[in-house]
C-alpha positions in Angstrom: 135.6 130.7 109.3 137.9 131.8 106.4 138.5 128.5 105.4 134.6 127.8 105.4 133.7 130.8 103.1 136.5 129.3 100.8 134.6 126.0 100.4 131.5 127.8 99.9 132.8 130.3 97.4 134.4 128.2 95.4 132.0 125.1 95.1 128.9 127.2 95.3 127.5 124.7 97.2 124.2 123.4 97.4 122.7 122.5 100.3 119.8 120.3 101.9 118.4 123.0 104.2 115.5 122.5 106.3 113.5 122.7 109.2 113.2 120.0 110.9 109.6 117.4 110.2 108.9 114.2 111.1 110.3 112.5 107.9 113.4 114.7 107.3 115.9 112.3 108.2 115.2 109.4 106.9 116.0 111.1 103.4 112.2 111.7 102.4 110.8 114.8 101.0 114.3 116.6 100.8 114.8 119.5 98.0 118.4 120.9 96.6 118.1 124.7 97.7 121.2 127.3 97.6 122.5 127.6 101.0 121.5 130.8 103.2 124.7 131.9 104.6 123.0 134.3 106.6 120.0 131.9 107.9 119.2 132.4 111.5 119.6 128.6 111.7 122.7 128.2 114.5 124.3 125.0 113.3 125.1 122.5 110.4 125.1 118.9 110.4 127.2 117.3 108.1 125.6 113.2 107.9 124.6 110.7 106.3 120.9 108.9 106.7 122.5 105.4 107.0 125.4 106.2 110.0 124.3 105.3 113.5 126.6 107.7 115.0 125.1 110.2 112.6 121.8 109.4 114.4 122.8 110.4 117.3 123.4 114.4 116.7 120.4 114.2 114.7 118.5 112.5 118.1 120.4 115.3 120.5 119.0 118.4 118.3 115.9 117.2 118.2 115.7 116.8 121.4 116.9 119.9 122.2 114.5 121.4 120.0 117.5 123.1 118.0 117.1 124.3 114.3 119.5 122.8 112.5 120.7 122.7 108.6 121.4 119.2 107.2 123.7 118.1 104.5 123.6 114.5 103.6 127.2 112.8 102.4 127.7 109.9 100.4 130.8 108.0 102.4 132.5 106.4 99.6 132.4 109.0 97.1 132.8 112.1 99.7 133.5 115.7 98.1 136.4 117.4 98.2 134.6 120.2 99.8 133.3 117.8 102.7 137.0 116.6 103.0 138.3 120.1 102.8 135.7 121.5 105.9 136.7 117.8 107.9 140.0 116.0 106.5 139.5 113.2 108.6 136.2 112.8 106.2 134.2 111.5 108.8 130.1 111.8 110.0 128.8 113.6 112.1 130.4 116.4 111.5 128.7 119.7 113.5 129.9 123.6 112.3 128.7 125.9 114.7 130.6 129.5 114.6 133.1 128.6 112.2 134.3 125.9 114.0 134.1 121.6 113.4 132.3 118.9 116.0 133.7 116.1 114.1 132.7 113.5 117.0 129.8 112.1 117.9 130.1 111.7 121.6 131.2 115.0 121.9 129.0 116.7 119.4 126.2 115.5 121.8 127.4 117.0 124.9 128.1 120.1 123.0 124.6 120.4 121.9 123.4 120.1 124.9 125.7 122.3 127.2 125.3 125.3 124.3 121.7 125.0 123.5 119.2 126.1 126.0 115.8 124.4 126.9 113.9 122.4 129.5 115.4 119.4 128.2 118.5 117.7 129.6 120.4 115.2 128.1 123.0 114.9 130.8 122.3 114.7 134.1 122.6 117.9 136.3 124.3 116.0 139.0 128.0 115.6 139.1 127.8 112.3 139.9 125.2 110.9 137.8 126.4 112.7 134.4 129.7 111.2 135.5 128.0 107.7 135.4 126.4 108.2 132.2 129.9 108.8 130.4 131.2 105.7 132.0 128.1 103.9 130.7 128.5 105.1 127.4 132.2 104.5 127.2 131.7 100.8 128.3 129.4 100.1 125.6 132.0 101.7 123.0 134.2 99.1 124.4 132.0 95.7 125.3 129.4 96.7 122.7 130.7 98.3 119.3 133.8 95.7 118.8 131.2 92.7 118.0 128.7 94.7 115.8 131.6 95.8 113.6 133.3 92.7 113.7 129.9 91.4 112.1 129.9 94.1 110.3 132.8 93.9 108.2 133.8 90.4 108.7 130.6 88.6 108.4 131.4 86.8 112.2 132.7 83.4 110.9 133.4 82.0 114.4 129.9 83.2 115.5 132.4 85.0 118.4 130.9 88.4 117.5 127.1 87.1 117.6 128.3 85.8 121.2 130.2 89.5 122.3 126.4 91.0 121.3 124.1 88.9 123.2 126.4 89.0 126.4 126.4 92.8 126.1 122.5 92.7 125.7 122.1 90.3 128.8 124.5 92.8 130.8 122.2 95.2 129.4 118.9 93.7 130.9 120.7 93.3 134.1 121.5 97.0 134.0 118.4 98.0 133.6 116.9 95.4 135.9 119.2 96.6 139.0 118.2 100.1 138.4 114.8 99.3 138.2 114.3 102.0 135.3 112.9 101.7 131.8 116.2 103.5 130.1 120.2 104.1 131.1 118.8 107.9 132.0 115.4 107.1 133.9 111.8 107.8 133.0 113.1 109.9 129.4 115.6 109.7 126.9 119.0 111.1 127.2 122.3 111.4 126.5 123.5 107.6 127.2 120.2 106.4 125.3 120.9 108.9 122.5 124.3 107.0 122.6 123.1 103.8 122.4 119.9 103.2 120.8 121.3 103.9 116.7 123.2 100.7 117.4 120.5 98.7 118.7 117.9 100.1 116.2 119.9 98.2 113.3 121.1 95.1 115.1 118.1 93.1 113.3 118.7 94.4 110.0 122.8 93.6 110.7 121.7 90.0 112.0 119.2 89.4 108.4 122.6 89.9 106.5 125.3 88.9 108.2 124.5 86.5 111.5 122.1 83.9 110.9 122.8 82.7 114.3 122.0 86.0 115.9 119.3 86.8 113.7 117.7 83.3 115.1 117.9 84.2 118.7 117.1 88.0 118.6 113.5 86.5 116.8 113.2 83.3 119.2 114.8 83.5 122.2 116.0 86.7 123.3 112.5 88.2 124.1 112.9 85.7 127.2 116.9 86.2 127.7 116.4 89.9 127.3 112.8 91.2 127.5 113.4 94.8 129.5 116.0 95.5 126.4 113.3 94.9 124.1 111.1 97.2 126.7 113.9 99.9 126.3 113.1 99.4 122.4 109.6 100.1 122.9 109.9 103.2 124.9 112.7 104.8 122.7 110.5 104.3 119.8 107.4 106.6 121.9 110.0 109.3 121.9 109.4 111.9 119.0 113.3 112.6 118.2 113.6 108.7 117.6 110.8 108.5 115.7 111.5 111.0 113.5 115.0 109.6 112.8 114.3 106.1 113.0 114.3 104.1 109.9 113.1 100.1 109.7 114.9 96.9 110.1 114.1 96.0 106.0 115.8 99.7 105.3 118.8 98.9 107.0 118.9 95.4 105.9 119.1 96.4 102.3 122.0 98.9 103.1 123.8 96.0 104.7 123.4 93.8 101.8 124.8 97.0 99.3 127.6 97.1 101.9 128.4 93.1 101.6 128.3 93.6 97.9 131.0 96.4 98.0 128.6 98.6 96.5 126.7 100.4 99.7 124.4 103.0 99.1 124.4 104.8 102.0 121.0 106.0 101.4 117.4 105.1 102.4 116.8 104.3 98.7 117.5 104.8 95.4 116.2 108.5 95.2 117.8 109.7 99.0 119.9 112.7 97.4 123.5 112.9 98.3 126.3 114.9 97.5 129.5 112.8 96.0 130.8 115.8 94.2 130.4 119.8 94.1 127.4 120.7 91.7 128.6 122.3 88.7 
């Protein structure tokens, strides 16, 4: 906490403070307003619009029906007050009673063992939620490698483009065995949370960097793969999703910024960031 009123006092920081409407998060409609240090508002999200695992604390608060403060941060040019409240510099990052979330995995769970409503994220079963860790940590570890490896290396041997569609075909056979439309069952939660920021850009990734993968996400993977495309649909009837959920042609255009070596991070050229204290 001390070290919290330190950055505050002596940046005077601004702050993108809200209650939460449907086109909040994609960076629309968002006004620079002095901070309320005493706002009845429980948390803070430190983010950033373009950052899938950003998306998913924005996805578990909604869903929890939590009001929440946002503060969107540029991730190249990151303020020495963002670096000072997280050193490791990283998003999300959650402040709730003086203290930092700066994981996303975690942040989720946290949100929704401390906030209260009819809405469960993990299951209440020993057992189940148990499974639903596993299933998110196998996807950090058969999933995320490939769309990174595209990501940053463009996929010259086509090897990450071949990582992602075997994941997705595991995933349709998931989904198949458990006769199910998501990881969780009839609604949203915390494994499809997990999951769903990486599938929602994996079209825009594909148009920049994977022309093979772009190819057979458009022509042939509605056939390899159609109950992932059926766990598309559904997340995209959930209101947290679609309040969050930007298009493939906005992530696309950050993609190219980021192959240029100049990425926005923003939904477009008027998303306000911070890159440094106001003065």
């Amino acid at each position: 906490m001390r070290l919290h009123k330190l950055v505050v006092s002596s940046y005077k920081l601004l702050a993108l403070s809200f209650h939460p409407s449907p086109m909040s998060d994609t960076g629309d409609f968002l006004v620079f307003i002095p901070p309320d240090l005493t706002s009845a508002k429980p948390i803070r999200l430190y983010s950033n619009p373009m950052c899938p695992f950003s998306q998913r604390i924005r996805l578990s608060l909604r869903a929890k029906q939590v009001d929440f403060s946002q503060y969107f941060v540029h991730l190249v040019r990151k303020p020495e007050w963002f670096l000072q409240l997280n050193p490791h510099g990283t998003t999300p990052t959650l402040e709730h009673k003086g203290q930092i979330i700066p994981d996303s995995k975690i942040g989720m769970e946290y949100i929704d063992e401390c906030f209260t409503c009819d809405r469960r994220l993990l299951s209440v079963d020993p057992m189940e939620r148990a499974q639903q860790k596993i299933y998110v940590e196998e996807f950090g570890s058969k999933f995320l490698p490939s769309f990174f490896k595209v990501l940053k290396a463009g996929d010259p041997d086509g090897s990450g483009f071949l990582g992602i569609k075997n994941y997705l075909i595991y995933f349709n056979e998931f989904l198949n065995k458990r006769d199910l439309p998501l990881v969780s069952g009839e609604e949203p939660g915390f494994p499809d949370y997990a999951i769903y920021p990486f599938f929602e850009r994996l079209e825009g990734l594909a148009t920049v960097f994977s022309k093979d993968l772009l190819v057979w996400l458009q022509d042939q993977a509605h056939e390899s793969v159609p109950l992932f495309f059926e766990f598309i649909s559904t997340m995209q009837k959930d209101p947290p999703v679609q309040a969050t959920a930007l298009t493939s042609e906005q992530h696309a255009s950050h993609y190219k910024s980021f192959k240029l070596g100049v990425p926005k991070y923003c939904v477009d050229s008027t998303t306000p960031l911070y890159t440094a204290p106001p003065k």
